[in-house]
Residue, then its C-alpha position, 0 to 999 in steps of 0.5 A: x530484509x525479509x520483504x527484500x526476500x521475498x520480492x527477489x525470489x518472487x521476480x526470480x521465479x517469474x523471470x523462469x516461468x516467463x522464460x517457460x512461457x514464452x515458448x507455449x506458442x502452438x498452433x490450433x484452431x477456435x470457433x468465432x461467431x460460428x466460423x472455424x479459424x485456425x490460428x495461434x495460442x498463446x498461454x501465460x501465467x499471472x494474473x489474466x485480468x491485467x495480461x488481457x488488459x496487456x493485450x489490448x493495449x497490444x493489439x490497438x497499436x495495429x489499428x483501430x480495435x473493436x471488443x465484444x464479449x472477449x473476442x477483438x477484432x483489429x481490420x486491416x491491422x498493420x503489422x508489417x512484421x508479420x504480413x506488407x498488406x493489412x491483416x484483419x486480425x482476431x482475437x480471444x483472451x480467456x483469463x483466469x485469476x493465475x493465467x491467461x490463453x490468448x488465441x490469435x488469427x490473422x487473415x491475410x484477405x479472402x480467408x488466406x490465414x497464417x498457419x503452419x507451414x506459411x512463410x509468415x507463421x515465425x513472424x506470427x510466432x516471433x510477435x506472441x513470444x514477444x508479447x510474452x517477454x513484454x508481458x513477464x517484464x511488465x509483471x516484473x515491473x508491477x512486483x517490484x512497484x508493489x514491494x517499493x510502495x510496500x516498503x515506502x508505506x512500512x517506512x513512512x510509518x516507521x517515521x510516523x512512530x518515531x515521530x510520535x514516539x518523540x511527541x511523547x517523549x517531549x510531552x513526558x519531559x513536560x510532565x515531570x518538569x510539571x510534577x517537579x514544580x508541583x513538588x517544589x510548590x508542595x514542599x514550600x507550602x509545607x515548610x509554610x504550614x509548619x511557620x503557621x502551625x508554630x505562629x499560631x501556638x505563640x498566638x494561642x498563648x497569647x491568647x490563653x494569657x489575655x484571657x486569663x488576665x481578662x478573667x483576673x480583671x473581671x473578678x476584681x471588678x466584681x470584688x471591689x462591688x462586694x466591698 
């Protein structure tokens, strides 16, 4: 229950920092190989390695991507919603281990980029914030895989103990039964040594008779010399 929780206040408070989020897109401008360009920011929090990742796989649904050293690059993307003609679109991603800042230029042909003011920026504007919802739903979705793996694990060991727990159990009834048998054995060889011990008093006298008879026998052997 208390991992239940957790995973619920945790998805809570993703869901009212997503919400937040998906609102820090703003206007500005970055340098790329040198070059000005104006264009779009973008800021997530969670974690930026996998929010970049997210990115990627974004930007290679406009066409054929190229990556180096965190800048991408998409020629003659195709996004229709936000320009009918190829956009050769680019693209920066500094990620952190809590956030990641996206900027995002696209130029229409011949240095034409959307910027404030353009008819096409709310499209722009509208594909980030929804990268952003995508985005907080698939951290969602992790968080919640995280605690469903997390939960699994902490019931399969449950079950591990409990089988475990009935391995011994079997293994201790086995025991006693053994210790019971040992006892009923002992008490047996017990009743039988008493049996011995009284047989060999009775052989004793026996004995002690027979020897004395045998030492009767000697000394009137020997009288009946002396006569």
């Amino acid at each position: 229950m208390k991992l239940l929780s957790r995973i619920t206040l945790l998805l809570a408070l993703i869901v009212v920092l997503g919400k937040a989020n998906a609102q820090t897109v703003y206007a500005g401008e970055t340098t790329v190989d040198k070059n000005k360009l104006p264009g779009l920011y973008l800021t997530l929090q969670g974690d930026g390695k996998q929010l970049e990742k997210d990115w990627e796989e974004q930007l290679k649904t406009y066409g054929r991507m190229t990556a180096s050293r965190g800048t991408y690059r998409v020629p003659n993307a195709d996004i229709q919603s936000v320009s009918p003609e190829p956009i050769n679109l680019t693209s920066t991603v500094k990620s952190t281990r809590t956030s990641a800042t996206i900027f995002v230029a696209f130029d229409q042909g011949g240095g034409n980029y959307v910027t404030t003011g353009n008819s096409n920026y709310a499209a722009a504007e509208r594909l980030l914030k929804d990268f952003s919802e995508k985005s907080l739903f698939n951290q969602e979705v992790r968080t919640a895989e995280t605690g469903f793996d997390e939960a699994q694990k902490s019931h399969q060991k449950t079950v591990r103990n409990g089988e475990r727990l009935q391995r011994e159990i079997e293994q201790n009834a086995k025991e006693k039964e053994r210790l019971l048998k040992r006892i009923d054995d002992n008490a047996k060889e017990l009743e039988q040594l008493q049996k011995d011990i009284e047989a060999n008093k009775t052989e004793q006298e026996n004995a002690t008779t027979e020897l004395e008879n045998r030492k009767k026998n000697v000394e009137a052997v020997k009288a009946k010399r002396s006569n």
